[in-house]
C-alpha positions as MATLAB code, in Angstrom:
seq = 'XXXXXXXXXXXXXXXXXXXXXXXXXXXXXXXXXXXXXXXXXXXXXXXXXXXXXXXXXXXXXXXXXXXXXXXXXXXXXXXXXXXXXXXXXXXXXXXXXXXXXXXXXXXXXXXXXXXXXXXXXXXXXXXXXXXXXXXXXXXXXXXXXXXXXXXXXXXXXXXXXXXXXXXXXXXXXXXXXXXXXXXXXXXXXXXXXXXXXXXXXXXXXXXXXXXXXXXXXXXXXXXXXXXXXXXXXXXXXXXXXXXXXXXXXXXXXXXXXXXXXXXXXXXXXXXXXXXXXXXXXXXXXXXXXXXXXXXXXXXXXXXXXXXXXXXXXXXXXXXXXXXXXXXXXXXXXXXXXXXXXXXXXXXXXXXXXXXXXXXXXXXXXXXXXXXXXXXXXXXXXXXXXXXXXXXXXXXXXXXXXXXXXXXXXXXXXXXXXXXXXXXXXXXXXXXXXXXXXXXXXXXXXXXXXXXXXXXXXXXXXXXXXXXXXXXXXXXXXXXXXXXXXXXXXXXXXXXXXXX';
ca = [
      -4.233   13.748   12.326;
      -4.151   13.958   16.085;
      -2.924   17.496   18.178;
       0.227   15.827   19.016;
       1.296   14.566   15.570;
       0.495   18.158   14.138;
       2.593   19.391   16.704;
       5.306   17.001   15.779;
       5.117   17.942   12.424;
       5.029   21.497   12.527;
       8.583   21.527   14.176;
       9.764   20.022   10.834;
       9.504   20.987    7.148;
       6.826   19.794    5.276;
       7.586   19.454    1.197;
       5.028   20.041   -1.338;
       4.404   18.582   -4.893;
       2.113   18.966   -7.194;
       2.614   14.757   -7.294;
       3.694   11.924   -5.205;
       4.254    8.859   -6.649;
       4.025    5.817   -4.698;
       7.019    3.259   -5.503;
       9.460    3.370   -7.683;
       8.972   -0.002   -9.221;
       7.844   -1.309  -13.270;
       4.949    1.856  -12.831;
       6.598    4.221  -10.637;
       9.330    4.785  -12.553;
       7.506    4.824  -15.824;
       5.004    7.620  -14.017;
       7.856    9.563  -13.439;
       9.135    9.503  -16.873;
       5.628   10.253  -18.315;
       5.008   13.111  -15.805;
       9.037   14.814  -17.169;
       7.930   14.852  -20.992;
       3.953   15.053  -20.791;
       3.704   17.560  -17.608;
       7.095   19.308  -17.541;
       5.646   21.844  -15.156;
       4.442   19.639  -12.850;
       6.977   19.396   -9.632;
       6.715   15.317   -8.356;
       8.501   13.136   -5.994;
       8.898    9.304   -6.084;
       8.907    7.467   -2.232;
      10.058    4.033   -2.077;
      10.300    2.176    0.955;
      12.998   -0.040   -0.371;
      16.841    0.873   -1.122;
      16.708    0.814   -4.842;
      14.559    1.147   -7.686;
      12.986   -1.844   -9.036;
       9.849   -2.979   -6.924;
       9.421   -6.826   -7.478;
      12.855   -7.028   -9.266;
      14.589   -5.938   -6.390;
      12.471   -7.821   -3.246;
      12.668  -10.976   -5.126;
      16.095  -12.736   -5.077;
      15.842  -16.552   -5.323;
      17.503  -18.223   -7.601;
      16.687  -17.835  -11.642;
      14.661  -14.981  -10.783;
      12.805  -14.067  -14.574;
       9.824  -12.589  -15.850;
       7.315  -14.867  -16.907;
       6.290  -11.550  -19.484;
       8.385  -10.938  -22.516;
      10.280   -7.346  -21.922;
       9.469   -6.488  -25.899;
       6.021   -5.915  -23.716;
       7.005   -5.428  -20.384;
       9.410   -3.117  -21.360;
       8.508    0.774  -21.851;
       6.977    1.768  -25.152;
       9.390    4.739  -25.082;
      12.585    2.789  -24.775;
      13.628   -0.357  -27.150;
      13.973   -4.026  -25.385;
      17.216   -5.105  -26.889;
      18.129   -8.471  -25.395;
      16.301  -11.789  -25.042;
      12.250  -11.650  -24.937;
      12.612  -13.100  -20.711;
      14.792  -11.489  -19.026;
      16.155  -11.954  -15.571;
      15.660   -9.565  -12.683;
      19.118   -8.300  -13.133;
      18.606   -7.552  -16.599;
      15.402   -5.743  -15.976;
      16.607   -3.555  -13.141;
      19.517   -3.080  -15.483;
      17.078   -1.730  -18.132;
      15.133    0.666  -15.342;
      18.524    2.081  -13.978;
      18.923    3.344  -17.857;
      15.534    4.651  -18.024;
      16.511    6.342  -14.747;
      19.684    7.808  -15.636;
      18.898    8.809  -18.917;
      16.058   10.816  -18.161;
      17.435   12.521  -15.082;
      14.996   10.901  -12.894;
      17.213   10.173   -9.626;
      16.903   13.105   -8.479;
      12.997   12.659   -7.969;
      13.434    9.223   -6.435;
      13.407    8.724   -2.199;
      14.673    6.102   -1.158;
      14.472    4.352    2.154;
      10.575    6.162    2.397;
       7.905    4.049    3.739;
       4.414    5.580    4.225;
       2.578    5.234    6.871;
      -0.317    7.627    6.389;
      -1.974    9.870    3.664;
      -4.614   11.836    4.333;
      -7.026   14.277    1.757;
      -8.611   17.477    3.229;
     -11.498   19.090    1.236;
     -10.598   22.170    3.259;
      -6.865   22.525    1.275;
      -7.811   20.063   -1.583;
      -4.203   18.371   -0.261;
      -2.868   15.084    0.193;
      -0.495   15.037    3.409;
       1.803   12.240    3.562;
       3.511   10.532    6.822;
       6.590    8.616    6.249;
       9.410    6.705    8.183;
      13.055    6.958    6.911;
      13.803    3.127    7.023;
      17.437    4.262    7.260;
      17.265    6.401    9.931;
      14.013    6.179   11.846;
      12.655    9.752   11.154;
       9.350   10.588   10.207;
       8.937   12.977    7.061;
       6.134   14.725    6.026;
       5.081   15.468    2.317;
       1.734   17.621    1.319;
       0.565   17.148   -2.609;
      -1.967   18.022   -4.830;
      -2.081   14.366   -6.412;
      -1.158   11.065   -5.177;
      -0.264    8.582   -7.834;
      -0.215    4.653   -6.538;
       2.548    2.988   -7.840;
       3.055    0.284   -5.516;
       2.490   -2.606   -6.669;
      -0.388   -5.536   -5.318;
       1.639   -7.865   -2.922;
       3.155   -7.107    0.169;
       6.876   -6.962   -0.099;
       7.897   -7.609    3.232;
       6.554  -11.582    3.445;
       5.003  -13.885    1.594;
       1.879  -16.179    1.672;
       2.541  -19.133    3.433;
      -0.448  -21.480    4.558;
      -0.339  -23.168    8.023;
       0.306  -26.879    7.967;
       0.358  -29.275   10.862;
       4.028  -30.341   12.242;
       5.901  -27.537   10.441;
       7.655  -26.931   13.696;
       8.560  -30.209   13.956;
      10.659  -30.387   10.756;
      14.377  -30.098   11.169;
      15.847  -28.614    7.889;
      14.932  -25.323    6.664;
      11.733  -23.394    5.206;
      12.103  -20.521    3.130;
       9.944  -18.489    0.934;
      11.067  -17.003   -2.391;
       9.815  -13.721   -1.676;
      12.206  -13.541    1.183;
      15.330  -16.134   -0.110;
      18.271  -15.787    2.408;
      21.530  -14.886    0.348;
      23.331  -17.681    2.144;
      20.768  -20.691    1.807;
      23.118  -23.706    0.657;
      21.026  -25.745   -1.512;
      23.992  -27.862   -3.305;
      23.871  -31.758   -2.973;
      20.559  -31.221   -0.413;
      17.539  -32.407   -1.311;
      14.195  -29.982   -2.341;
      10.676  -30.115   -2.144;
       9.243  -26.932   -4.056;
       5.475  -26.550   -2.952;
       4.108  -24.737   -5.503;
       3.289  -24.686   -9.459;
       2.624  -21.106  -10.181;
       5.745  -19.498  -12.081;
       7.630  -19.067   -9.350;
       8.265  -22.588   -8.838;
       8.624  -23.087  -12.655;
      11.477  -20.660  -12.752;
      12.995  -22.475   -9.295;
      13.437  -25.672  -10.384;
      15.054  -25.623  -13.236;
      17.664  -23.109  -12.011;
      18.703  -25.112   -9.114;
      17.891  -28.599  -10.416;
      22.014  -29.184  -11.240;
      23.035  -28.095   -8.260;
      20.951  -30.284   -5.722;
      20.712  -33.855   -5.150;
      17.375  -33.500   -6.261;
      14.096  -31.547   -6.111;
      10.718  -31.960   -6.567;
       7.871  -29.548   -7.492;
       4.710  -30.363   -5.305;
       1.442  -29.390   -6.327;
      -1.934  -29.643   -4.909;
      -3.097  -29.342   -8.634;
      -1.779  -28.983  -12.009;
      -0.472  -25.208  -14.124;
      -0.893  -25.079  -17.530;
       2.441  -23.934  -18.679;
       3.636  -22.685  -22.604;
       6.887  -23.230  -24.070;
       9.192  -21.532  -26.281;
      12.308  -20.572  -27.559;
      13.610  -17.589  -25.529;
      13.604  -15.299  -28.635;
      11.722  -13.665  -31.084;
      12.770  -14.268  -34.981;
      11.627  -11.623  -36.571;
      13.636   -9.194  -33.777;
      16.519  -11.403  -34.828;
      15.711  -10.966  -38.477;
      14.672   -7.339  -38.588;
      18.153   -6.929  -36.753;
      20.233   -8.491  -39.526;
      18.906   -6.371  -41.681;
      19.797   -3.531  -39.531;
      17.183   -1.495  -38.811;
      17.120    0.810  -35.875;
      15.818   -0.845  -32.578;
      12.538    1.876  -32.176;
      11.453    0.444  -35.311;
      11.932   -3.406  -34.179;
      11.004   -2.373  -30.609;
       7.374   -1.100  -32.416;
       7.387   -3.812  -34.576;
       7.673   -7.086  -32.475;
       5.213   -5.071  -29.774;
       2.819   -5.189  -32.553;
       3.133   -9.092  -33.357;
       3.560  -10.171  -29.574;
       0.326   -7.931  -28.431;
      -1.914   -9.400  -31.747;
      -0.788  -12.943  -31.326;
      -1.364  -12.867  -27.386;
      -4.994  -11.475  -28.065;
      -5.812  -14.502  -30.336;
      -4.427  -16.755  -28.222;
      -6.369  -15.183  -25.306;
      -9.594  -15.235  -27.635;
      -8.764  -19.215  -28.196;
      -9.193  -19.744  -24.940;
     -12.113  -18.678  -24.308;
     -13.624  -19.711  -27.565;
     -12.216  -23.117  -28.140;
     -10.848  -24.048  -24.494;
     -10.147  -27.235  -25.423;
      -8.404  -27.300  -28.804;
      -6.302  -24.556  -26.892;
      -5.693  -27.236  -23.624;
      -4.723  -29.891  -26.145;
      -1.920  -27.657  -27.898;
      -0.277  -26.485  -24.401;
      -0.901  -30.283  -23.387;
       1.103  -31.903  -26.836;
       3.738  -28.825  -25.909;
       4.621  -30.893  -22.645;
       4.843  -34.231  -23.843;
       6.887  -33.530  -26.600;
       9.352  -32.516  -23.638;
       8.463  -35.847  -21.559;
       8.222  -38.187  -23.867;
       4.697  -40.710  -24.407;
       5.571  -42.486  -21.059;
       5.261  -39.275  -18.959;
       1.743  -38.779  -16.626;
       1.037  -36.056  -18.329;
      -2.669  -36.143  -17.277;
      -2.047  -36.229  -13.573;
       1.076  -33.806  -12.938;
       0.309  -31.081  -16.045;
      -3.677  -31.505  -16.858;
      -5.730  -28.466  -14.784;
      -8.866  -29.058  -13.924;
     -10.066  -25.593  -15.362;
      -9.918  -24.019  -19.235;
      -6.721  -22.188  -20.035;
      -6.580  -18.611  -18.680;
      -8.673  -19.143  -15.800;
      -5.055  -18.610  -14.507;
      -2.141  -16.615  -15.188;
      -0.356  -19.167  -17.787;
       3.445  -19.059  -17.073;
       6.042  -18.918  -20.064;
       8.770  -21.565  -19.829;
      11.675  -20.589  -21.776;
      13.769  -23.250  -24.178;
      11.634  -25.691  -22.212;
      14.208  -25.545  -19.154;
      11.623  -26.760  -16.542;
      10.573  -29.992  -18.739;
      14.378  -30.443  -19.377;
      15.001  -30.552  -15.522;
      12.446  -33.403  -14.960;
      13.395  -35.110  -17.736;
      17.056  -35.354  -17.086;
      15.833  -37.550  -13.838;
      17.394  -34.328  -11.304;
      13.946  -32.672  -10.987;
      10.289  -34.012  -10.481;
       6.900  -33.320  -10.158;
       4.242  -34.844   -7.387;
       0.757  -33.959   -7.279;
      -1.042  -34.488   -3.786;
      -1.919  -32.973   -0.943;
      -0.105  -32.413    1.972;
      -1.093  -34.093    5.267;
       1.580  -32.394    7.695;
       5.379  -31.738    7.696;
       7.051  -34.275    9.693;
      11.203  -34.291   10.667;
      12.577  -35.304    8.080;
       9.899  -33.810    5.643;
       6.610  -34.376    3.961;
       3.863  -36.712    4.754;
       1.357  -36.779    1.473;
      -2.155  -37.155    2.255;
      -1.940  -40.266   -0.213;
       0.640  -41.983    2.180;
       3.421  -41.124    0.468;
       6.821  -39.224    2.061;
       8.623  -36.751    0.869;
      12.317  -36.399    2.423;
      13.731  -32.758    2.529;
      16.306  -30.977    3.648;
      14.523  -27.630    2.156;
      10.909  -27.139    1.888;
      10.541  -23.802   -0.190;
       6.778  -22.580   -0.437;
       6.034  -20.986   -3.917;
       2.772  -20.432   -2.389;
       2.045  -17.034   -3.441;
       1.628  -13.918   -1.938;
      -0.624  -11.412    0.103;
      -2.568   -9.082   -1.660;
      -1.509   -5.740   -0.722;
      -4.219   -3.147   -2.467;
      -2.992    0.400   -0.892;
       0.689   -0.692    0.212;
      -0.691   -0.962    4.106;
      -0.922    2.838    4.237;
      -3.476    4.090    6.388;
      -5.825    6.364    4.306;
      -8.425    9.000    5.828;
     -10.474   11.161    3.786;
     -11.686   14.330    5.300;
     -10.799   12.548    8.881;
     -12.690    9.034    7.748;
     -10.946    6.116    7.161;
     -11.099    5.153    3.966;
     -12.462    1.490    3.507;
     -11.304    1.055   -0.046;
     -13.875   -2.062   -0.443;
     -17.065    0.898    0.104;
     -15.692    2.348   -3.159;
     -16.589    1.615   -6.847;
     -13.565    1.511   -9.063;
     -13.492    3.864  -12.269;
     -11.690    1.520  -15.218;
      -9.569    0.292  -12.598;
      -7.574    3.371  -11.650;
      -9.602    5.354  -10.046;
     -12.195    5.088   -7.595;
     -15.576    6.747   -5.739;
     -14.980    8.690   -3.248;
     -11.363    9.446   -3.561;
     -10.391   12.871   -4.993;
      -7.190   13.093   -6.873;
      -5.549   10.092   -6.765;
      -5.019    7.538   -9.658;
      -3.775    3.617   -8.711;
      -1.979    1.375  -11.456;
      -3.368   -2.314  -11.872;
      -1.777   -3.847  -15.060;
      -3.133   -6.821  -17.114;
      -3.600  -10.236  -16.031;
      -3.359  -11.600  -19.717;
      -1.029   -9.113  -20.689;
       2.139   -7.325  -19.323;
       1.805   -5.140  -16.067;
       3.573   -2.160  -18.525;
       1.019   -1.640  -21.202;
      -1.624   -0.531  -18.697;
       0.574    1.450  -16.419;
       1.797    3.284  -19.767;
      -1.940    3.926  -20.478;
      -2.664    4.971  -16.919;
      -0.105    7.460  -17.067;
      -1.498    8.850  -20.424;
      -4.416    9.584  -18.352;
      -3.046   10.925  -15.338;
      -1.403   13.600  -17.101;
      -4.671   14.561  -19.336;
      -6.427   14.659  -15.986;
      -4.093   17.134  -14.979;
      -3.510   19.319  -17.666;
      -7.296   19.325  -17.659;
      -7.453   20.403  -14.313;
      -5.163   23.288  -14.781;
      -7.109   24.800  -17.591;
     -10.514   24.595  -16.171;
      -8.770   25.888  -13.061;
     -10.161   22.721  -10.622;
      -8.027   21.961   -7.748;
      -9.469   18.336   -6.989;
     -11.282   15.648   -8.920;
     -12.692   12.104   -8.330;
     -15.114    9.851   -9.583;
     -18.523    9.495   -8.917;
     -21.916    7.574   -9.856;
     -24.125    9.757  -12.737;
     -27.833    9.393  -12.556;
     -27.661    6.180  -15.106;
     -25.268    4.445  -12.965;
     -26.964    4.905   -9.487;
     -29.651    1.285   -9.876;
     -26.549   -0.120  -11.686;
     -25.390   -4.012   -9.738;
     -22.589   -3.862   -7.623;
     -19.988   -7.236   -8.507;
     -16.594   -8.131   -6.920;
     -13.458   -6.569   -8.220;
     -13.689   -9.398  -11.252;
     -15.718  -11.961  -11.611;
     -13.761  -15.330  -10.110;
     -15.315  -17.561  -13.758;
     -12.912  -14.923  -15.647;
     -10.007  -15.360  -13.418;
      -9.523  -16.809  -10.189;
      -5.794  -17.135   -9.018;
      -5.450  -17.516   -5.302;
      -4.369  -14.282   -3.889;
      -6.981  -12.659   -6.003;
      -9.427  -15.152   -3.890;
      -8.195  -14.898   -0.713;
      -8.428  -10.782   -0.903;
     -11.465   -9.804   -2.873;
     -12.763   -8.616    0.515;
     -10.168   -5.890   -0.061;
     -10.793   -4.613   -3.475;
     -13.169   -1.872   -4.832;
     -16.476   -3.095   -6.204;
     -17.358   -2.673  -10.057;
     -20.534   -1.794  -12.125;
     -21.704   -4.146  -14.862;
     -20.731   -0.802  -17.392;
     -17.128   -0.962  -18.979;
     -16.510    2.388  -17.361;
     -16.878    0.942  -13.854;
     -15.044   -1.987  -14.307;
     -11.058   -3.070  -14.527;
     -11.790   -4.826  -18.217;
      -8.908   -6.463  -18.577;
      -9.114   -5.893  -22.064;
      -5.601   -4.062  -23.542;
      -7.181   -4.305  -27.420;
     -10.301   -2.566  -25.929;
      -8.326   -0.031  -23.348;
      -5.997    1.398  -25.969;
      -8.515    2.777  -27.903;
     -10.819    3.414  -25.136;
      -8.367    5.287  -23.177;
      -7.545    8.030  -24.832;
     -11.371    8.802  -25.827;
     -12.186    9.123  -22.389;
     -14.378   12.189  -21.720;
     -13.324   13.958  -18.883;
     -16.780   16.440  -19.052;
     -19.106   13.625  -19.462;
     -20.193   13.667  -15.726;
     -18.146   11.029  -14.505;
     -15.769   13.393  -12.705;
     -16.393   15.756  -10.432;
     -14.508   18.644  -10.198;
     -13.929   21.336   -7.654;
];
């Protein structure tokens, strides 16, 4: 920190806690509920840049906004999903405020915070923390013992949007999900979503009776699964009345086991598995349908997150003649819309790009330890949460193949054992670091891109942490492995050094 900023900041108070969290989204607010009943001593604060709770379910407003996780899942393991399996952001956020309210949390949560800086200093063994009130334009300064990153892994503020010739030349309007204006008028126009991911999945269908028509284009095919949007034996086990904890415990149980065979399918039999999701969609679209050219990927299942289509609502779209799918490439925008690199034309009045989004890996915060800048790629990653290098600060990455919750539920298990540890053996700073065994251990990227390989993963691998070929050192993705593996960590095995 530079003369003048300390002397900025010295004319102003300067709050301490033994935690920040970073963003009060799916993990931040779960953090802070894990932090109230494991470490009820521990003083905390929860920043969030926004002006509500909710990270993603919040930012994202276009229409049919959903999760493409069932909440039985995604939801908290410490408070009972009630309602249908995919739920819509409304619903969710609806769920959080609860959590929020009925565990006194508001008054830990900032608001309106965005962080600019955090820097450690061996010399204190503190985080400080630089911040701009969004709503008023001060800067506020925080000190803490442990930061906690809660923020998510996309930037909020815009979206991924590639470059393609001519879009200044077209004439209607471009608009990315991420940042949907409230007032777009999309009735009786005509659509072109690019995209395939689950964004675009949950898009068409929920504006497909309202436009004159839209069409999903893809540069290449998503496998998709479909389902009735509820679970029977929830339904059952609620007939016969017993209390939600137990159903909430129960259907966890069956979701989690039948997602890990399914995930085991995929990798064992890829293509029995692609021929089940495959007979899935043309039981929607009927034997005439092109089946092999719009929904066929080139690569096995789970190469790529797989989206969940409720009641079959996106096949029902294109099948009712109001929605439809192109797969192509696109050559440049032109007035009136889209020229297709196979000739074809695609007229427009709205282009929306469900392209995806940019990886955002420490919430563009500028981190310095000891006065260095910290270039997060230098550092090894310890399971995922915690990494070389850095002293006392933990980072929530959830499951690709699983919901986001599970592992920020586990994370915070482990947070708060680190810190009860801490206290007793009286250590006022921790962080990982490389034993003897691990020093001639083979550095990889962040995850190897033949396990999973969706674009924004791609496009910012540069950013990530690097990982060890040892579980330890290494973001598994593995929830049957991690909940078991978690809570046996040893935190006196030499891993972590204390001081």
């Amino acid at each position: 920190m530079s003369e003048t900023a300390t002397l900025t900041r010295s004319a102003q108070a300067t709050e301490h806690f033994d935690v920040l969290i970073v963003g009060a989204g799916i993990s931040g607010v779960g953090g802070a509920y894990h932090l109230t009943q494991q470490c009820p001593d521990k003083s905390f604060v929860v920043l969030e840049a926004q002006d509500s709770f909710g990270g993603t379910w919040w930012t994202h407003r276009y229409p049919g906004i959903r999760s493409d996780s069932d909440l039985h899942t995604f939801g908290y393991r410490f408070k009972p999903w009630t309602s249908a399996p995919i739920a819509t952001a409304a619903e969710i956020r609806s769920y959080m405020g609860e959590v929020i309210e009925e565990n006194g949390l508001a008054p830990h949560i900032r608001y309106h915070h965005k962080i600019s800086a955090a820097s450690w200093s061996s010399k204190t063994n503190l985080w400080t923390i630089e911040a701009t009130r969004t709503d008023t334009g001060e800067s506020v300064w925080f000190t803490a013992n442990f930061l906690w990153m809660c923020q998510g892994y996309y930037r909020h503020s815009v979206g991924y949007t590639p470059q393609w010739d001519g879009m200044d030349s077209f004439k209607g309007t471009i608009v990315h999900p991420q940042t949907w204006p409230e007032d777009l008028d999309y009735k009786g126009k005509k659509v072109v979503v690019i995209g395939s991911g689950a964004t675009a999945a949950t898009l068409v269908p929920a504006i497909a009776a309202d436009v004159e028509h839209v069409t999903m284009l893809q540069r290449s095919p998503t496998y998709f699964r479909t389902g009735r949007n509820a679970i029977a034996l929830a339904e059952e086990l609620r007939a016969l009345h017993i209390q939600e904890e137990w159903i909430h415990e129960i259907v966890r149980k069956k979701i989690l086991f039948e997602q890990d065979v399914f995930t085991r399918r995929s990798f064992n039999e890829p293509e029995k598995v692609k021929q089940e999701l495959l007979g899935a969609v043309r039981a929607e679209l009927g034997p005439d349908y092109d089946v092999e050219t719009h929904f066929t990927p080139s690569y096995r299942p789970w190469r790529q997150r797989i989206a969940f289509v409720p009641d079959a609502d996106l096949f029902k779209g294109i099948a009712s003649g109001k929605a439809s799918v192109v797969t192509d490439e696109i050559e440049r925008f032109t007035e009136t819309g889209i020229q297709l690199k196979s000739g074809k034309a695609l007229e427009a009045d709205i282009i929306v790009t469900a392209t995806g989004f940019h990886l955002n890996v420490l919430g563009d915060i500028a981190f310095t330890i000891d006065d260095e800048p910290l270039v997060f790629a230098d550092t090894v990653t310890f399971r995922g949460m915690m990494f070389t290098g850095v002293p006392n600060m933990a980072w929530v990455f959830g499951y690709f193949r699983a919901s986001w919750t599970l592992r920020s539920d586990f994370v915070a298990d482990f947070v708060c054992r680190l810190l009860k540890h801490m206290d007793e053996k009286g250590a006022h700073r921790v962080m990982p670091a490389l034993r003897q065994e691990d020093k001639d251990m083979p550095l990889l990227p962040w995850i190897d891109p033949e396990n999973f390989n969706p674009g924004y993963i791609m496009r910012g691998m540069h950013l990530l942490p690097k990982r060890g070929d040892k579980p330890q050192w290494q973001h598994t993705q593995d929830y049957w492995a991690e909940k078991d593996e978690f809570p046996a960590i040893d935190l006196d095995d030499g891993t972590f050094v204390y001081g």
